[in-house]
Each structure stands twice: as C-alpha cells, then as structure tokens.
N, C-alpha and C positions, 0 to 999 in steps of 0.2 A: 368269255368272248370267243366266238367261233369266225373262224376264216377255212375260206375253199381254196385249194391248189389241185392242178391237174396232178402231177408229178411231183410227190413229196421223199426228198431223200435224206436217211436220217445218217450225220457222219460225211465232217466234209474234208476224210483223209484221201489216200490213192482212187479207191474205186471206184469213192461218192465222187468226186470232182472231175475223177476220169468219165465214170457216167452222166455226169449235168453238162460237161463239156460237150461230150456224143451227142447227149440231145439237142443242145444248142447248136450243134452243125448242123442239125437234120431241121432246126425250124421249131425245137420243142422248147419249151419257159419249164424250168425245173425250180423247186426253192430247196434248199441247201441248209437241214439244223445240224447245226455244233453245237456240242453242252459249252465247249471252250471260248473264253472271251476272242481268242485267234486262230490261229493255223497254229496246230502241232509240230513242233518236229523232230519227237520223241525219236532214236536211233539214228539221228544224226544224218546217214546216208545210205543209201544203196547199191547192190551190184546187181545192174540192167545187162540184162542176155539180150540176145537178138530177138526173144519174141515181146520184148516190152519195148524195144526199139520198133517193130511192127506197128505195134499198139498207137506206141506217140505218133509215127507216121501217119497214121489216121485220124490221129486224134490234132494234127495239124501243129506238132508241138516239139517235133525231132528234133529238129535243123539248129533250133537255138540253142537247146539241150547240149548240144553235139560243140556247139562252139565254147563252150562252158567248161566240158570235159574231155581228161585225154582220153585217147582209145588206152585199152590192156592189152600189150601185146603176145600174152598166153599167162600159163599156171607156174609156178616155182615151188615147190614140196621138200621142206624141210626137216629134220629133226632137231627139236628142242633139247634132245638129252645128247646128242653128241655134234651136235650145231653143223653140220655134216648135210649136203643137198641129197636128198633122194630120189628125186623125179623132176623132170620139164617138160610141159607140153607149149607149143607154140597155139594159138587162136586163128590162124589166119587161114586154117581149114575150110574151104566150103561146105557148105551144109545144103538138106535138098529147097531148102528156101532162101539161096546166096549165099552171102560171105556171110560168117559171122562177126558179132560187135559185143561188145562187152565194155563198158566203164562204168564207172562209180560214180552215181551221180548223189549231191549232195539235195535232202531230203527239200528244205529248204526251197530250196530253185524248183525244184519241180513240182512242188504244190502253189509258191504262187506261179509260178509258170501258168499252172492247170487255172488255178483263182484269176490270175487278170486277164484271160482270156473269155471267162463269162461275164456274162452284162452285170449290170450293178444292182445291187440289191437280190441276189442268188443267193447268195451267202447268209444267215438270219445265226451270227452267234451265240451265246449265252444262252440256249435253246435246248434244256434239258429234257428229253423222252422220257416219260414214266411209267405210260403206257399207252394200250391202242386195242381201241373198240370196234365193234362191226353196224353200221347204218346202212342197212338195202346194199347198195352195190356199192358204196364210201368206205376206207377207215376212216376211225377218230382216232386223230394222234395227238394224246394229252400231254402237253407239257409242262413242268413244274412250276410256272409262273402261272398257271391256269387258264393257258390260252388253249383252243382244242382247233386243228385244222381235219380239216372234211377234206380227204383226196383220193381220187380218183385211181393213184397207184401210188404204192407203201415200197419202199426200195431199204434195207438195211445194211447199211455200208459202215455201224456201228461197232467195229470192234470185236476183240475177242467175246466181250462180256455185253454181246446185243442183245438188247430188248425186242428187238424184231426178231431175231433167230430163236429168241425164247418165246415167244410168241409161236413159231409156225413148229416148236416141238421141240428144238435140238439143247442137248444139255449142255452143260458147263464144258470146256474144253479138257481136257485132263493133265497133269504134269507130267512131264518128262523124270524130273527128278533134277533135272541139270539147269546152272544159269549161265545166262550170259550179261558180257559188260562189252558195251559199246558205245564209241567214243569217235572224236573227231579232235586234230590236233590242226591249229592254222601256222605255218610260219611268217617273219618278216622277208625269208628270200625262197630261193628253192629248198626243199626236203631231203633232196637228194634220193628217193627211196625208187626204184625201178618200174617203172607202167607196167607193173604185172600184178595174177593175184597172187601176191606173197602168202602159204601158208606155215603153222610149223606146228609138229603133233610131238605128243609124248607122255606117257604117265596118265593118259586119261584128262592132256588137257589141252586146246586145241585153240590156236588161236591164229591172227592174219592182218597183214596192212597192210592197204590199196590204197592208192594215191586219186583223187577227183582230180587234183589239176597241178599247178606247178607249186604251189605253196598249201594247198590242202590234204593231208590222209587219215582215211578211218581208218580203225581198227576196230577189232572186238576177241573177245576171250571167251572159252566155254569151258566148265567144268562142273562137278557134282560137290555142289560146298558143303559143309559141315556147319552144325547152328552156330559155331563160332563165327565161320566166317559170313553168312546170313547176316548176322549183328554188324559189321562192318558197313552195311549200307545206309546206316547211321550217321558214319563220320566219314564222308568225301575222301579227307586227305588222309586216312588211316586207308579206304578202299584202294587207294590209288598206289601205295607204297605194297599193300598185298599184291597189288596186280603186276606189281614190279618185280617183285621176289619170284614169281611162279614163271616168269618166261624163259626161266633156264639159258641156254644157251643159243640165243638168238640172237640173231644179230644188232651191233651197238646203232646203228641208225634205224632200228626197231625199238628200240631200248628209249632212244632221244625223242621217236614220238609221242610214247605216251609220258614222258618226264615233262615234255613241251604243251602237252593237254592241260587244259582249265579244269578246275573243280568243278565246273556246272559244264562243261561240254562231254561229260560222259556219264552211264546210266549202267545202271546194273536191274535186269528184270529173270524172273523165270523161263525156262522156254515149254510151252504150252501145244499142244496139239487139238485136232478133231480126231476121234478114231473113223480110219474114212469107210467104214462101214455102215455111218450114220449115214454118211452120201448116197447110198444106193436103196438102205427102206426109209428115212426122212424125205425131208416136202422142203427142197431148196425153193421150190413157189406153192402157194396156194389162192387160187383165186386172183386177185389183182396186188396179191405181197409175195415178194421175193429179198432175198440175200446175196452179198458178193461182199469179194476182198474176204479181210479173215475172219469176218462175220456167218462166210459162208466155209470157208478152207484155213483156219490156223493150222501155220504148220512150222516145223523146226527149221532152221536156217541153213542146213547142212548142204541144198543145192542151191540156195540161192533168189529160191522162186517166190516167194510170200510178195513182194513188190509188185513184180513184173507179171505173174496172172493176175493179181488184182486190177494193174491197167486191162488185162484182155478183157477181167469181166467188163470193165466199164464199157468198153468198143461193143461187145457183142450186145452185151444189155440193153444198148441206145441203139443198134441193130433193129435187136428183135421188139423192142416196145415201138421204137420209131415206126415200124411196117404195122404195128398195132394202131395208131396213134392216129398217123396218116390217114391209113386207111379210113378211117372212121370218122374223120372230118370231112373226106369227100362224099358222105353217101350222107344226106340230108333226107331226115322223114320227118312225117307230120307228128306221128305217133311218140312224144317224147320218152315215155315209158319203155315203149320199144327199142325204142334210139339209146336208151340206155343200158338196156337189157342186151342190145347186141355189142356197141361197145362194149361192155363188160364181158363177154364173149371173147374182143378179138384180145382185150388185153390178156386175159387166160391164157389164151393160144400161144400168144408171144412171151410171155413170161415159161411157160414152159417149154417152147422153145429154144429160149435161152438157157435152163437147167437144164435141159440133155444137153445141149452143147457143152454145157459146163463139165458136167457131174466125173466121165469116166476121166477127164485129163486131171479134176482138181483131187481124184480118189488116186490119181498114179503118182501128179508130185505129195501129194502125203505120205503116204508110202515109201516113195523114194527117197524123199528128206528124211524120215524116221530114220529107215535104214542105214543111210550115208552118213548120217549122224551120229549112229551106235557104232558105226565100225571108227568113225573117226577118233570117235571119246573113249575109244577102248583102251585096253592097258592089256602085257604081256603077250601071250600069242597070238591072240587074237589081232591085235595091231602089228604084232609080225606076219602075221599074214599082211592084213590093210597095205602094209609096203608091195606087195605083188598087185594089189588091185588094184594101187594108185591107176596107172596108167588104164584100165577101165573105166574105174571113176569119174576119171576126170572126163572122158568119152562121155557117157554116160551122162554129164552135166550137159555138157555139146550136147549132146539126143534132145532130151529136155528141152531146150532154148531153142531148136530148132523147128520152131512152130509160130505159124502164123493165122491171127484171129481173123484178119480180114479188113476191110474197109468198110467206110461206115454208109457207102450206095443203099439206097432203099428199092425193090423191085416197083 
C-alpha cells in the first residue's frame, strides 16, 4: 500500500515533535512515525538551559513548561571522596540573550506537551522505518508492515541508530567507553533536595540530583564499568544497590533519592557520540532528506545540551522548510513538472539552509561535551586539576546555553 505525505518525520522524540510542532505553527501538515506503540521516555528527564527555553518560546510551549518546574538557582560541586563542597556558582547571571533559566524538566511533560499541541492523527505509532528509496523528486519510506509513504520531505529525528542518518552516509556513533544510569525518584511530600544542580566527582565517577519540582528529582551516575558490572543490568535491584555503594560520600538526602527510586524508573545505557568531524565533510541534508536531534549530534551529557539543541533544531528546521514550503505554494504554474522540479529546488535550499545553521554550533557542543566529560570522569591529577577549572567549566556551560535559535516568523 502506498500513501503520499508532504512532510514525513521519522521519530516522534524531542526534535521530530519539536519540528512537526514548528510546522504546525507556520500552517504546515507533518505526519509523525514512531516504531513505539507510544511516547518514549527513556531518561526520565532533562536539564533545559536557556537556549531550549528559547526554543519552547517559539515553539509556544514555555509558559506551561515553566509552571511545572522549579527554576535552578545555580551549580553546587562537590566531592564524593571527602563529601567536602568544592565550588558554587549562582545562575542568576545575565547572559548576552537575558537572564538565564535553567530547570529540569521531566521528559514526560514535555513530549506530550510537544504531542497535544499537534492536531490529531500526526502521530502514526507502531511505524517501524526499514528503509527509504528514491522516486523523481519523492522518498519512499518503507515500513515494516509494508506500507510505503511517497513524501515530499524525509526529516530523521530517529535516534542514535537512524536509518535516515545511515541513509545520507553517517556511520554508527562510536563509544565513549563510559555509562551512564539515570533515574527519577517521585516522593509523597517534598524531597527536601536544594533547586540547584547538585554535582559530586571522584575516582572517575560522576554523578548529580536535580530536583524538577517539589516532590520530583532526577539523577544519573557516570562511570567506566567493568564486564561485571555490565552484567548487572540484568537484575534491576542488584543494579540499584551497585549504584548505592559507588556514591561515596554524598550526601544522606542524595542517598534517600535513589533508595526512594522504582526499579523501572531508572535505566542504565552507554554514552555514545558522533566524531563531529563527520559534521563538517558529511551531508547533514541532501536533496529533500535531512537530520536532527541525535540522529544528527549524539553527544555525551557532560554539558547538558543533547535535549535542548535538539528543540533548536526543530524551531530552525520548520524555519527553514516553512520559507521552502510556503513559498512554493504561492507561485502556481501550469507546468506541473516544472512545479515540481522547482519545489524540489526550494526544499534543497532550505534544508540546507538549515545544516549550516546547524553544523558549526552541533560540531562545538560535541566537542565540548566530550571534553567536559573526560575531565569530569577523570581520576588522580588530572581531576586535581578539574577542581581549578570548576569554576570555568561551569561558565563555559553558561557560554553554551546562551544562545538563541530564533522564532519561527517566515519572511
């Protein structure tokens, strides 16, 4: 069975959603496959910088966001091996696009946030990608039930392990070596845990809990396990009593959150990257296919950004296709051949477009996440030093966030 969509997006996590959203403000009909019977919400939650607050801003979707979650009122840097604070920086610094904003928002919320804001029937679940062919100026995007859609623009917001990224060249992401566990704990009252980002380092193992609101906080843990401890992701409550022994000397209402976590509200995965070298001689678009979120930038979590650019790509995407899109409905020809031949034109334009805009900011937070990550997870001197560059670092994270995608105005 074959069906046509103007705008097919494959992956309806941060990016995809955030771009079908985009379009849908500008007037565009996007359809939305999920392999998943529902919404993911793998990782529990996030930590939104001020440029993913931008983003929602745009994306008409802040303000609720915002009454959901507390603000963070700056960083707290501690040591795990002598439980001892090392550094504080406060948040409430301006940056050259306002104040900055920083909270933790819970995954959840903000994808059906993103989801009930699009009209009904966007969303097409259980909609597995297998692959995707080329017809004149159409993909075909085959999926495993064997239905094939004909569309006019291929967007892969698929994930580390995209079929559309594999499609336009880019290989497998590579490992770090290191994993991480992340978790969300709910209480019956308050938590008691400080609206800030709690971190605490040592030995090579790094971990952190952020409160979303007055009864909710994530955490997560990072470290380079050993195959023993690998095998532990087997047994939940075996994972969860390891993760307890390694926090050293953190504090007891750090301690009570992850003892108050569910066996199915936390996750242990690898942390994965792009080398962002691929960014600058790969094909972020080609033709009328392009990539975003970590389909296009996997990257480490060390500053925070894997969420919060994925909303930007969405704003700028439905941008730059929107002014494609547009345009090409108001210029009516006889010639349909032609009519197609230059649409296919504008969407090019705009799709690429949108990858310079992309390419140098998602090649710098890779980079810097890498980075900020190895010094984090470091051991011996090396993390003797890390204690002098806290207070850069954390700047440095502020630099980062302090960037704004734009609105989603079409000229």
């Amino acid at each position: 069975m074959e069906e046509e969509a103007d705008v097919v997006i494959v992956g309806a996590g941060i990016s995809g959603l955030a771009t079908s959203l985009g379009l849908h403000r500008l007037g565009i009909r996007s359809l939305v496959l999920e392999s998943s019977d529902s919404l993911r919400t793998t990782g529990f939650a996030l930590t939104t910088w001020t440029n993913a607050w931008k983003a929602l801003d745009a994306l008409g979707l802040a303000d609720s966001l915002r009454q959901q979650h507390v603000p963070l009122d700056g960083n707290v840097t501690s040591s795990r091996i002598t439980g001892l604070q090392t550094f504080e920086m406060s948040f409430k610094a301006k940056g050259k696009h306002g104040n900055h904003e920083i909270r933790c928002v819970k995954r959840n919320l903000l994808l059906e946030g993103l989801a009930n804001e699009l009209p009904s029937g966007t969303i097409r679940f259980s909609s597995k990608v297998v692959s995707v062919d080329e017809s004149g100026y159409f993909k075909l995007v085959h999926l495993a039930d064997g239905t094939i859609l004909k569309a006019k623009v291929l967007v892969g917001c698929d994930g580390v392990n995209s079929v559309v990224a594999k499609w336009l060249g880019f290989k497998q992401p590579a490992f770090t070596g290191r994993s991480a566990i992340r978790g969300c704990a709910t209480f019956k009252s308050s938590h008691g845990v400080d609206p800030k980002f709690n971190q605490y380092f040592g030995n090579g193992i790094r971990s952190g809990a952020i409160p979303c609101d007055d009864t909710n906080v994530y955490w997560y843990i990072t470290w380079t396990p050993s195959s023993q401890e690998k095998e532990l992701e087997e047994n939940p409550a075996q994972l969860k009593q390891h993760i307890l022994s390694k926090l050293g000397k953190t504090p007891d209402k750090v301690r009570t959150v992850i003892e108050n976590t569910e066996l199915d509200a936390f996750i242990s995965s690898p942390l994965r990257y792009r080398h962002p070298w691929e960014l600058l001689w790969g094909n972020i678009s080609k033709g009328n296919v392009c990539v975003a979120g970590d389909s296009l930038h996997p990257m480490t979590p060390g500053i925070g950004q894997g969420g919060c650019s994925a909303l930007g790509d969405g704003v700028v995407l439905a941008r730059c296709l929107g002014e494609a899109l547009l345009k090409s409905s108001r210029q009516g020809m006889e010639d349909k051949s032609e009519e197609g031949m230059q649409e296919h034109k504008k969407i090019e334009v705009g799709l690429k477009k949108y990858a310079n805009e992309r390419k140098w900011r998602s090649f710098a937070l890779i980079n810097t996440g890498y980075v900020v990550g190895f010094l984090q997870g470091s051991e011996g001197k090396i993390m003797t030093f890390y204690k002098f560059l806290a207070p850069s670092l954390v700047l440095l994270l502020l630099k980062k966030a302090d960037f704004d995608c734009g609105k989603l105005s079409i000229c």
